[in-house]
RONUDO-186417 format. One record per atom (N, C-alpha, C): residue in three letters; x, y, z. Coordinates in steps of 0.1 Angstrom, whole numbers, padded with zeros to 4 digits, always signed. Layout:
BEGIN
ALAXYZ;...
//
This chain:
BEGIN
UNK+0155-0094+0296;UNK+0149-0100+0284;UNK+0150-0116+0284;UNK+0152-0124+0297;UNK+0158-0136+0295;UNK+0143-0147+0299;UNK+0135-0137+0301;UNK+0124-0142+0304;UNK+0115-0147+0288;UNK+0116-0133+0281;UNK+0108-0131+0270;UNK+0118-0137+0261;UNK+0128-0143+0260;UNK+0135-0145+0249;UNK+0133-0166+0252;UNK+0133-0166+0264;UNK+0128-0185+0272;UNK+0113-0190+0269;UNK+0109-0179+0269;UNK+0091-0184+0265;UNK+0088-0179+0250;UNK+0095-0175+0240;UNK+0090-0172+0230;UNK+0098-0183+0221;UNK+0107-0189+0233;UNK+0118-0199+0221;UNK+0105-0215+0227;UNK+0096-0213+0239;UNK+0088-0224+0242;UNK+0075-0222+0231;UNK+0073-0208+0231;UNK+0060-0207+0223;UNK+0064-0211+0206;UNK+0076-0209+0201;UNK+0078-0215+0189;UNK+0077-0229+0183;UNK+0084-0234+0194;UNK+0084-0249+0194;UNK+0067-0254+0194;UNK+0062-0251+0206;UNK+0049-0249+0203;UNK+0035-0246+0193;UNK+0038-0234+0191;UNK+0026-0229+0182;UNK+0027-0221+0174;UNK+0031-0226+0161;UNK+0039-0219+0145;UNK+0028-0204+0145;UNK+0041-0196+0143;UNK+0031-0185+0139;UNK+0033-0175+0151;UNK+0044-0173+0159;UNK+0045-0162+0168;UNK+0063-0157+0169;UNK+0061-0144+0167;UNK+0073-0139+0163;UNK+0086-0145+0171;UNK+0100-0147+0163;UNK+0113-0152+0172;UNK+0124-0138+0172;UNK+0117-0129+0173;UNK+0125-0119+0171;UNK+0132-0118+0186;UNK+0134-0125+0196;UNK+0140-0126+0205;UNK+0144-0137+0206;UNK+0153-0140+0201;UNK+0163-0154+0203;UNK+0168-0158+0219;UNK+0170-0170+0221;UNK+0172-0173+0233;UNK+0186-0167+0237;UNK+0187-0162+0247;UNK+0197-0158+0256;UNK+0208-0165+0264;UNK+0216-0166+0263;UNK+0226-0171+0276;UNK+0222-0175+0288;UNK+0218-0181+0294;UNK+0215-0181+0306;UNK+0201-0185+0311;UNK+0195-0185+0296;UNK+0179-0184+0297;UNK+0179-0200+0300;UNK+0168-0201+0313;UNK+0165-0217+0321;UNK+0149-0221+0313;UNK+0146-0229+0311;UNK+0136-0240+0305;UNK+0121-0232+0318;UNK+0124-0233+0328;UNK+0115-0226+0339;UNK+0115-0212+0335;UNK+0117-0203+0329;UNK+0118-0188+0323;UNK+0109-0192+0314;UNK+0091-0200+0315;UNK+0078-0197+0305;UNK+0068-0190+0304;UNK+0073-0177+0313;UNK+0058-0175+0311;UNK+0058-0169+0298;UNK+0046-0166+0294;UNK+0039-0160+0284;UNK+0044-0148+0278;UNK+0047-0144+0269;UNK+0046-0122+0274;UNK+0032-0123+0266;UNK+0027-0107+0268;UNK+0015-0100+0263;UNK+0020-0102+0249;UNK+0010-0106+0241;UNK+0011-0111+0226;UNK+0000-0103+0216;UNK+0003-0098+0208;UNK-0003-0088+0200;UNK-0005-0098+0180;UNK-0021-0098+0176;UNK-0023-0100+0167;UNK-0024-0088+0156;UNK-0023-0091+0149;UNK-0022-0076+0134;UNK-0032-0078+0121;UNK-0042-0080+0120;UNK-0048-0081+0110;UNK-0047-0070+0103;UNK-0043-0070+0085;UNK-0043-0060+0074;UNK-0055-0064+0069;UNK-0066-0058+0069;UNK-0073-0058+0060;UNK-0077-0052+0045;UNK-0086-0052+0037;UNK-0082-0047+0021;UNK-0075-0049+0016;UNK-0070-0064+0014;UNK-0057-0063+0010;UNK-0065-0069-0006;UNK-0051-0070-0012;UNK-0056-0069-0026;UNK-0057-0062-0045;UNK-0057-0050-0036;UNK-0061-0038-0044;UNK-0045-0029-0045;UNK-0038-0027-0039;UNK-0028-0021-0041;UNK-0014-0030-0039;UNK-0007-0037-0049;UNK+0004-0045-0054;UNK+0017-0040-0042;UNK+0024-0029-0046;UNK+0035-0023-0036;UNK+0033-0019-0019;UNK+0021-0017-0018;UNK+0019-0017+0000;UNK+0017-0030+0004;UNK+0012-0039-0004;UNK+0008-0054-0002;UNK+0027-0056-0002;UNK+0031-0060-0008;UNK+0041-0069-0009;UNK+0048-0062+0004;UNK+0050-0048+0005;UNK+0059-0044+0018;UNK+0051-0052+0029;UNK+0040-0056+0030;UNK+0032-0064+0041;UNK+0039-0077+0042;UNK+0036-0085+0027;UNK+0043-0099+0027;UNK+0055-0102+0033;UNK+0066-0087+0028;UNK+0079-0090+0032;UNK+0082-0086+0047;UNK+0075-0083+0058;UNK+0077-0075+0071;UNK+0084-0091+0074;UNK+0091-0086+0085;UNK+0096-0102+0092;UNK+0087-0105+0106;UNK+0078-0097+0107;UNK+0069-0094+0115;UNK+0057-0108+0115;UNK+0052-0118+0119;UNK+0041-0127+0117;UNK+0024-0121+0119;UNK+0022-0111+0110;UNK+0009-0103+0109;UNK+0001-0113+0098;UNK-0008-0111+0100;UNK-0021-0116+0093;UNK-0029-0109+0080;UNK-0031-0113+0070;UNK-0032-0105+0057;UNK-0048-0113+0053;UNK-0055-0100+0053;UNK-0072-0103+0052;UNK-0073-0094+0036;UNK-0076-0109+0029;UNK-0077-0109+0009;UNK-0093-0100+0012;UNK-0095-0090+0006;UNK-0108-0091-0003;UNK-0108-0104-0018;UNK-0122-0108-0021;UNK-0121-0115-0030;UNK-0126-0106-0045;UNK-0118-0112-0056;UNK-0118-0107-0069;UNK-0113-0099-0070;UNK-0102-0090-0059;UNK-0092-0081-0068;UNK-0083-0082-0074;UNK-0082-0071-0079;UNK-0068-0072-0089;UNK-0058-0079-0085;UNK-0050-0080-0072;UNK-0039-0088-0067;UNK-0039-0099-0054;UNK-0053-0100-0054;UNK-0057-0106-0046;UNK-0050-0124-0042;UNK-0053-0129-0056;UNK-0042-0143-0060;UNK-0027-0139-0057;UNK-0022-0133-0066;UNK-0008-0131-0065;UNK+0000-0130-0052;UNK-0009-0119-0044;UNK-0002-0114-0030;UNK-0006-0127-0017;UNK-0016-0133-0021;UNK-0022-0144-0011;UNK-0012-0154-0010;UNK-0011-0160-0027;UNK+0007-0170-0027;UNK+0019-0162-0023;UNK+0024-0153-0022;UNK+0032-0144-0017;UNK+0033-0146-0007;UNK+0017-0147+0002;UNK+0018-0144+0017;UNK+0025-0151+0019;UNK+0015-0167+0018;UNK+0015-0181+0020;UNK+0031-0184+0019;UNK+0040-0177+0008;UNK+0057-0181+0007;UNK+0065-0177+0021;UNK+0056-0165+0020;UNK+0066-0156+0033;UNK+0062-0163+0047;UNK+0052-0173+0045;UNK+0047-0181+0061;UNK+0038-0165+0069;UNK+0033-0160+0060;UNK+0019-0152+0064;UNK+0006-0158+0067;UNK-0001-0153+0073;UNK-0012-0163+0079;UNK-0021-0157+0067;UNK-0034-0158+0058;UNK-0037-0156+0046;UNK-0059-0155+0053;UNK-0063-0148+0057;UNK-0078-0148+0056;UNK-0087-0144+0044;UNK-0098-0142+0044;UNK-0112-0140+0036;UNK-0117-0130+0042;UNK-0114-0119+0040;UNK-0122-0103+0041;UNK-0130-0105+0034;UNK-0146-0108+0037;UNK-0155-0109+0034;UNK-0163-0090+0035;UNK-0171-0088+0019;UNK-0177-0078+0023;UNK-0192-0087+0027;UNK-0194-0072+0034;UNK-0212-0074+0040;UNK-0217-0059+0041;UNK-0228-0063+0037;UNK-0239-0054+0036;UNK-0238-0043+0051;UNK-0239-0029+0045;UNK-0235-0021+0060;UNK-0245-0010+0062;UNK-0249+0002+0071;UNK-0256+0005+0074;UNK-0251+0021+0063;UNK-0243+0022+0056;UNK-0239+0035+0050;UNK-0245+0030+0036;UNK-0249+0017+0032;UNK-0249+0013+0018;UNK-0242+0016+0008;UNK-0229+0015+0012;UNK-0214+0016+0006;UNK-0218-0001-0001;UNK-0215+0000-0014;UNK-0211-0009-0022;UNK-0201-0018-0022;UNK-0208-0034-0024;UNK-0196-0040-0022;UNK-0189-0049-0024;UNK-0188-0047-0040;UNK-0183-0050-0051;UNK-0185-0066-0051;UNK-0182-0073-0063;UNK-0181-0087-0066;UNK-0176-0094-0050;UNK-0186-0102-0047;UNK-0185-0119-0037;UNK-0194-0114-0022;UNK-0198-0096-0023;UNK-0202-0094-0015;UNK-0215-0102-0008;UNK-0219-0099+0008;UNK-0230-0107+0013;UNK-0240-0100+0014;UNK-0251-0097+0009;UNK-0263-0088+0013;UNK-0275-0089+0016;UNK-0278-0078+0022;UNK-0294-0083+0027;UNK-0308-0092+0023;UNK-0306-0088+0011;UNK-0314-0092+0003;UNK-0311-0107-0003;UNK-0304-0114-0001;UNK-0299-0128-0004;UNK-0305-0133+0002;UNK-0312-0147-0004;UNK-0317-0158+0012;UNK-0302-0167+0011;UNK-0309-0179+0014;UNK-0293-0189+0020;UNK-0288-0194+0016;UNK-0297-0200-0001;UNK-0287-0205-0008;UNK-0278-0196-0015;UNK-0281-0184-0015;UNK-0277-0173-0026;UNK-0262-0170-0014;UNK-0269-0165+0001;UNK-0255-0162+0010;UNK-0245-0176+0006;UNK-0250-0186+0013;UNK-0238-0198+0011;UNK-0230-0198+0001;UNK-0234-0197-0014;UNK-0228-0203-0023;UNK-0224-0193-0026;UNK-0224-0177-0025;UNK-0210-0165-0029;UNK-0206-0170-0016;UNK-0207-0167-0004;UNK-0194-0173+0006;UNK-0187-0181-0002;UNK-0190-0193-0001;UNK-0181-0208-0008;UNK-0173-0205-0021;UNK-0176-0195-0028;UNK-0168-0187-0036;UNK-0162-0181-0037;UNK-0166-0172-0027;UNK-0153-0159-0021;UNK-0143-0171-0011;UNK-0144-0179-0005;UNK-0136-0188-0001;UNK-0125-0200-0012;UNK-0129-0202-0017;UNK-0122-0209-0035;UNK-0116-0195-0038;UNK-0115-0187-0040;UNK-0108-0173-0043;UNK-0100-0174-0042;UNK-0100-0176-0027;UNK-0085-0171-0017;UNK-0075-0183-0014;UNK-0065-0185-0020;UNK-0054-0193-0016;UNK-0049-0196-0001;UNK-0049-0205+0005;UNK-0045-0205+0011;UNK-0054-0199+0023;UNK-0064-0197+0023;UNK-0073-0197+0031;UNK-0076-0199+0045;UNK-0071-0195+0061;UNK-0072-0201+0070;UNK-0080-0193+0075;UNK-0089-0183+0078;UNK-0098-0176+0083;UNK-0104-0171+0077;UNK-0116-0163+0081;UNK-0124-0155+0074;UNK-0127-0139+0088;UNK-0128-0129+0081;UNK-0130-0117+0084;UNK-0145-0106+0079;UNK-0152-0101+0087;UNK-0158-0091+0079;UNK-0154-0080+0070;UNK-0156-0075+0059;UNK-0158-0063+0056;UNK-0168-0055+0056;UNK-0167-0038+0065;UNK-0177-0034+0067;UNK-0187-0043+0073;UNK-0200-0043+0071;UNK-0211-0054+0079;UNK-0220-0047+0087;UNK-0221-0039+0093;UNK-0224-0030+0101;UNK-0238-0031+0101;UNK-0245-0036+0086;UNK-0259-0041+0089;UNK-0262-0055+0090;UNK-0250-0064+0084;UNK-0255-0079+0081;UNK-0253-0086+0094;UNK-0244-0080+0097;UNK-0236-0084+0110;UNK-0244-0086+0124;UNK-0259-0076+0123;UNK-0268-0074+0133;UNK-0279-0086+0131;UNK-0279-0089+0120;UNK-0290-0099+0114;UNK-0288-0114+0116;UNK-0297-0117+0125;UNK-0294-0132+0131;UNK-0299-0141+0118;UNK-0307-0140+0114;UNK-0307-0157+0102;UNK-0292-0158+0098;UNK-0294-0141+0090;UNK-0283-0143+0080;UNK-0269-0147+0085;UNK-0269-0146+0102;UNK-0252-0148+0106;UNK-0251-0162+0106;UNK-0266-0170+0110;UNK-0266-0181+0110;UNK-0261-0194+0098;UNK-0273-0186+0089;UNK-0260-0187+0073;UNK-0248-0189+0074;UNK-0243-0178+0077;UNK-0228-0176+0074;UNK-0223-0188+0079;UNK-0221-0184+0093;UNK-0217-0195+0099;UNK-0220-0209+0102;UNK-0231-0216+0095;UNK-0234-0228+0092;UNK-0223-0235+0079;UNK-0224-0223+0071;UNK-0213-0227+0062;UNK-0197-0229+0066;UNK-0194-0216+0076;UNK-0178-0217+0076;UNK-0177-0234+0088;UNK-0185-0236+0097;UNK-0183-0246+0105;UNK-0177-0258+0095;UNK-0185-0258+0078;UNK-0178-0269+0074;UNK-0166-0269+0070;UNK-0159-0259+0072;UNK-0147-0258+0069;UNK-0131-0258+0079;UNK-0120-0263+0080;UNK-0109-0258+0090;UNK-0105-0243+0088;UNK-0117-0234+0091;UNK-0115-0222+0095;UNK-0122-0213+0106;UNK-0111-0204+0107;UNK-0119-0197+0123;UNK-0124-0182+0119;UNK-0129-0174+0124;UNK-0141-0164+0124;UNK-0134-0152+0133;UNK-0130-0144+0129;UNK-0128-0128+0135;UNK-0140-0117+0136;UNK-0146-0116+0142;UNK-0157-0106+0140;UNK-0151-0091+0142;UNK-0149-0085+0130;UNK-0142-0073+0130;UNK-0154-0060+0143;UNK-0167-0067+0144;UNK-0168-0054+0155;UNK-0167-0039+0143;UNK-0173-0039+0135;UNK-0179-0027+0128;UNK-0192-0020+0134;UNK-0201-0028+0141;UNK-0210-0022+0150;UNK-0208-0028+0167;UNK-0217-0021+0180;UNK-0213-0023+0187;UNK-0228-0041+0188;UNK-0240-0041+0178;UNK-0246-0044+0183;UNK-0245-0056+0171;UNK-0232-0061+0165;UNK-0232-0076+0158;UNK-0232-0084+0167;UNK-0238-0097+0161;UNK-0243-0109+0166;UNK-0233-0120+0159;UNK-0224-0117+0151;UNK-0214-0122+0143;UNK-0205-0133+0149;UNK-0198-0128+0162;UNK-0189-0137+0169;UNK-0197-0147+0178;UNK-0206-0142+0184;UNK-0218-0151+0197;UNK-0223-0163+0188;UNK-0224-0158+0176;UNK-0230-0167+0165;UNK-0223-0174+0162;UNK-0211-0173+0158;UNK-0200-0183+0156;UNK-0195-0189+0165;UNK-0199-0184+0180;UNK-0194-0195+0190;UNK-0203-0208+0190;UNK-0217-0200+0189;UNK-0229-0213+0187;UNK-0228-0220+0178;UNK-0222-0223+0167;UNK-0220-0228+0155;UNK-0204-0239+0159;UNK-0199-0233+0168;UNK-0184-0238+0175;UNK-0176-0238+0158;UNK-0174-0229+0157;UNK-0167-0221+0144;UNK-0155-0210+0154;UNK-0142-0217+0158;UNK-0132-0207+0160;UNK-0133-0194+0163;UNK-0133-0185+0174;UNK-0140-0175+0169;UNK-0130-0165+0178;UNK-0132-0149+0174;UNK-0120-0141+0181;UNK-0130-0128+0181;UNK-0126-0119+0186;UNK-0134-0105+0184;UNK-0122-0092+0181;UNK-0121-0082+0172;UNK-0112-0076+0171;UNK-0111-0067+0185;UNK-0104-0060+0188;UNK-0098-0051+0201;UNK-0097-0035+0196;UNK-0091-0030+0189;UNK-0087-0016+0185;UNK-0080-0019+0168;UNK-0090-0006+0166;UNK-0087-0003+0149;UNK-0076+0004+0151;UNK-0064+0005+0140;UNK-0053+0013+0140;UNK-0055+0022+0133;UNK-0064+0025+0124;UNK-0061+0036+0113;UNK-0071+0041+0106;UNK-0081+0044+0114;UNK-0092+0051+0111;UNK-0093+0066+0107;UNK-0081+0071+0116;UNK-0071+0081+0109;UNK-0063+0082+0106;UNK-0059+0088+0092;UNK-0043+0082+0089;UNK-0033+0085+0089;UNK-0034+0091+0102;UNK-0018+0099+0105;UNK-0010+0093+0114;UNK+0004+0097+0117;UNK+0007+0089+0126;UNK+0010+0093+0141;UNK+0005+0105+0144;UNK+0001+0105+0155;UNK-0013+0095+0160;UNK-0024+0091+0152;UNK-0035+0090+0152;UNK-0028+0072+0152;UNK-0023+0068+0147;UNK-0022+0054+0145;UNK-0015+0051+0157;UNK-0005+0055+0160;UNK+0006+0057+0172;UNK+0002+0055+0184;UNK-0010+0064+0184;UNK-0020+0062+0199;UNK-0028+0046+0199;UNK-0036+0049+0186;UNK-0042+0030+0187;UNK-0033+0021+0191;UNK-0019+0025+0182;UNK-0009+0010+0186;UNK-0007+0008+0202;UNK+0001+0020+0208;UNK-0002+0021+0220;UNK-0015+0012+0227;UNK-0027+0020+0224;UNK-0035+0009+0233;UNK-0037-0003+0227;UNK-0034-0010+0215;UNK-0033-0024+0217;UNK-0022-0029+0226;UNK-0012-0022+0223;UNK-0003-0031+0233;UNK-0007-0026+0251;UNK-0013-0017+0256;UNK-0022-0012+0265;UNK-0025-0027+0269;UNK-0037-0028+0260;UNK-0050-0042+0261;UNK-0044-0055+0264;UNK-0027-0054+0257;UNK-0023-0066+0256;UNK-0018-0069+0273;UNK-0008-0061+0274;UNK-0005-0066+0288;UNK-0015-0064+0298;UNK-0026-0054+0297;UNK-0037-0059+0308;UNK-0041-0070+0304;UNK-0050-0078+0294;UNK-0054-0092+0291;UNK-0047-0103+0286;UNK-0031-0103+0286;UNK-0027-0109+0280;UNK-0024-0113+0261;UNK-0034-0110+0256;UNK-0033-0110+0240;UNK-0043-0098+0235;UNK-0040-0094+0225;UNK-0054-0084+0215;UNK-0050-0085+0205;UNK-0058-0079+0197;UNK-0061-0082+0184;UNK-0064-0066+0173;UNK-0054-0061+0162;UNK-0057-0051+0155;UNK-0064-0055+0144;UNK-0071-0041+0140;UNK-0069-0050+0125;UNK-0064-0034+0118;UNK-0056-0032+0109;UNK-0052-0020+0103;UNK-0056-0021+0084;UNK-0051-0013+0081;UNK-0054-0013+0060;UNK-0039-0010+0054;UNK-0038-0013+0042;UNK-0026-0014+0038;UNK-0023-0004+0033;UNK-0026+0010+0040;UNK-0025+0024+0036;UNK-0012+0027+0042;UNK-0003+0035+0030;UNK+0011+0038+0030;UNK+0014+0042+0046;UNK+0005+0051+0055;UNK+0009+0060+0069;UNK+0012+0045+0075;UNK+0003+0035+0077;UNK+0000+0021+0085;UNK+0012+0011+0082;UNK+0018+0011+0068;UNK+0025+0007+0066;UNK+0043+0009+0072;UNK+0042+0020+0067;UNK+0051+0027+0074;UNK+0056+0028+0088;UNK+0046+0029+0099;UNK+0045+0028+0109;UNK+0044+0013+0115;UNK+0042+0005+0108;UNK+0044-0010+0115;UNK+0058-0014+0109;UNK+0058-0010+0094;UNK+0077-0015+0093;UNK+0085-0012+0104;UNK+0083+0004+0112;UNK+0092+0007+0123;UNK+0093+0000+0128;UNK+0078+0000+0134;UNK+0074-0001+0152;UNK+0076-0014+0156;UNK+0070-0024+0144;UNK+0071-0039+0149;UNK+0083-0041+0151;UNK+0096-0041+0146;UNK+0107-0046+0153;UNK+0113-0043+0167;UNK+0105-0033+0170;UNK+0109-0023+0186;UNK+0102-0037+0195;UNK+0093-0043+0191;UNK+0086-0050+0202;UNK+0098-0054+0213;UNK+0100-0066+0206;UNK+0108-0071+0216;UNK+0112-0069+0224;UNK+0119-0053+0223;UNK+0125-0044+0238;UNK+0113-0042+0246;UNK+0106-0039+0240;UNK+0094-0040+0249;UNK+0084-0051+0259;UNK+0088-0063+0254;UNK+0084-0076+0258;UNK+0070-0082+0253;UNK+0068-0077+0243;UNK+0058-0077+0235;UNK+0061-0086+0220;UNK+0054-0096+0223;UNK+0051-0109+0213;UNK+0042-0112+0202;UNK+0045-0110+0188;UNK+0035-0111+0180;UNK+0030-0119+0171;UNK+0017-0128+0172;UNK+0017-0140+0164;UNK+0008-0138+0155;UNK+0002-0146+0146;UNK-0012-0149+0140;UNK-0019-0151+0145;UNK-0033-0149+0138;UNK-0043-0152+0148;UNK-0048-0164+0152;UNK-0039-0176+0146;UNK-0043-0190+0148;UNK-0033-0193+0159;UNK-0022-0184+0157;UNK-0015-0186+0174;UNK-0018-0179+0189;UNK-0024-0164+0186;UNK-0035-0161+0197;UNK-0043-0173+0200;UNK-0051-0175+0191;UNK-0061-0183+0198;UNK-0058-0200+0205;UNK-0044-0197+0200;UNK-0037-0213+0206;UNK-0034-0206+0221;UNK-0030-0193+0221;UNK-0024-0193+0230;UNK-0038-0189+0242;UNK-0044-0181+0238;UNK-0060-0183+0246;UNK-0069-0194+0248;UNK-0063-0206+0243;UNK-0066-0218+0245;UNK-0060-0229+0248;UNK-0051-0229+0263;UNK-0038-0234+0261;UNK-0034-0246+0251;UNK-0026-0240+0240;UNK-0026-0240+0227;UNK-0032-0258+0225;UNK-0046-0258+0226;UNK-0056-0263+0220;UNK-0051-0265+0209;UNK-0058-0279+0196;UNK-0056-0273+0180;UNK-0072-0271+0176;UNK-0071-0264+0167;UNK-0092-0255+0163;UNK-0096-0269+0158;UNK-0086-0277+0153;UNK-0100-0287+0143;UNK-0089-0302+0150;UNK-0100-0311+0151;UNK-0092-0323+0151;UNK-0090-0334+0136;UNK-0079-0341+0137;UNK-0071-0349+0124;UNK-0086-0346+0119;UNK-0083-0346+0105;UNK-0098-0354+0095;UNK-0110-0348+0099;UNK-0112-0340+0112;UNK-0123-0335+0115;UNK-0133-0322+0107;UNK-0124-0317+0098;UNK-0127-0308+0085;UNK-0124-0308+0070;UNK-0130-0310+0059;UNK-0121-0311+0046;UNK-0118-0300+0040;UNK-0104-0300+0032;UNK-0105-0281+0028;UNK-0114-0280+0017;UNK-0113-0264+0016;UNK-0123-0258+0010;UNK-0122-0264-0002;UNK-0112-0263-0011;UNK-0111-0263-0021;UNK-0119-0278-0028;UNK-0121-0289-0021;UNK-0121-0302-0019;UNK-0139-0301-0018;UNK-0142-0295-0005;UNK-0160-0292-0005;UNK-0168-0285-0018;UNK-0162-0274-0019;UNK-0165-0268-0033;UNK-0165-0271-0047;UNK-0151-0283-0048;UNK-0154-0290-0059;UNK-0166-0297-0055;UNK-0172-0308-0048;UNK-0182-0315-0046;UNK-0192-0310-0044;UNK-0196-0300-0042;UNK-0209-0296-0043;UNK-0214-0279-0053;UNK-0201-0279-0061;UNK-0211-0270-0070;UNK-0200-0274-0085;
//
């Protein structure tokens, strides 16, 4: 462990936001950097259920917590995150190919640009603490080039980056946000599509699979009691395993030899653009 306990005490110092659950070791030399396989955790839906949310806030785990906007605990659990040093995104819904409804701040087809922008820019003023944005569902909007264009004309004005959750195989979502040079990541494996834990067990497995063949991946899971449960365990096992887990603003530091996404002054926050223009 003297390897993973030298490079996770380098990657702290470095780039806030990647687990210390392996404290440095005895013996451990300044030359013991490499990397380990590093695993991101997006929860999405969060929001809507108070007690699975907070068991999220409190994991000692550095996972990523994706707000829907306008629910019931949406505020509350977002400053929670933000206390617990949780990384905090914008689970955006979008229009999908099931025409599942999608409730207040959603993005849909039928919107032209000013109508997409300005619920974006809203659903964004929502969420406290705000450092990414995520799809919900999308499965149709997601395939639609104006509209991604939209999207991401907007987030570029902001210090935030773009996860394309990959709800279809044929979104234009993330390509689009590279063209836009909007931060951008692609999810890897859903954890909990089914909610057992055999069924979750296996996904986790192949993220950490994905991880040490490529070096990092990326989940995104829901704040459903089986998922919950199953990451309170399992995340603390990492370590023995040599398996490192950050936010997604520290993946992408670390897929960028930890590059920073925005330069000084080079973005204003949200909250600051929003007042000024609506």
């Amino acid at each position: 462990m003297r390897v993973l306990a030298s490079a996770l005490l380098v990657l702290t110092l470095l780039i806030p936001g990647i687990s210390t659950a392996a404290a440095p070791t005895v013996g451990a030399t300044p030359g013991d950097s490499a990397i380990p396989p590093t695993i991101a955790i997006i929860i999405d839906d969060m929001g809507h259920d108070l007690h699975q949310g907070m068991r999220l806030v409190n994991a000692h785990s550095p996972i990523t917590l994706a707000f829907l906007p306008y629910r019931p605990y949406t505020v509350q659990l977002a400053e929670a995150a933000h206390r617990h040093r949780k990384e905090v995104m914008l689970h955006v819904p979008m229009a999908n190919t099931h025409n599942i409804g999608l409730g207040q701040g959603g993005l849909d087809v039928n919107m032209d640009q000013i109508t997409t922008t300005s619920t974006l820019r809203r659903d964004l003023n929502a969420i406290p603490y705000v450092k990414g944005v995520n799809n919900h569902m999308g499965s149709k909007l997601t395939r639609m080039q104006p509209n991604m264009d939209w999207v991401m004309s907007e987030l570029f004005r902001y210090p935030l980056y773009f996860v394309d959750s990959r709800t279809i195989a044929s979104t234009v979502a993330g390509e689009t946000a590279a063209r836009y040079k909007v931060p951008t990541l692609s999810r890897d494996v859903f954890l909990d599509n089914e909610q057992t834990e055999v069924s979750i067990d296996r996904q986790f497995k192949e993220l950490i699979r994905k991880a040490r063949e490529n070096g990092t991946a990326i989940a995104i899971g829901h704040p459903h009691k089986a998922t919950v449960d199953y990451l309170l365990k399992k995340l603390p096992e990492l370590d023995e395993q040599g398996i490192a887990v950050a936010t997604v603003s520290a993946l992408w530091a670390i897929r960028n030899n930890n590059r920073s996404m925005f330069a000084d002054g080079d973005k204003q926050p949200v909250n600051s653009i929003f007042a000024k223009q609506d």
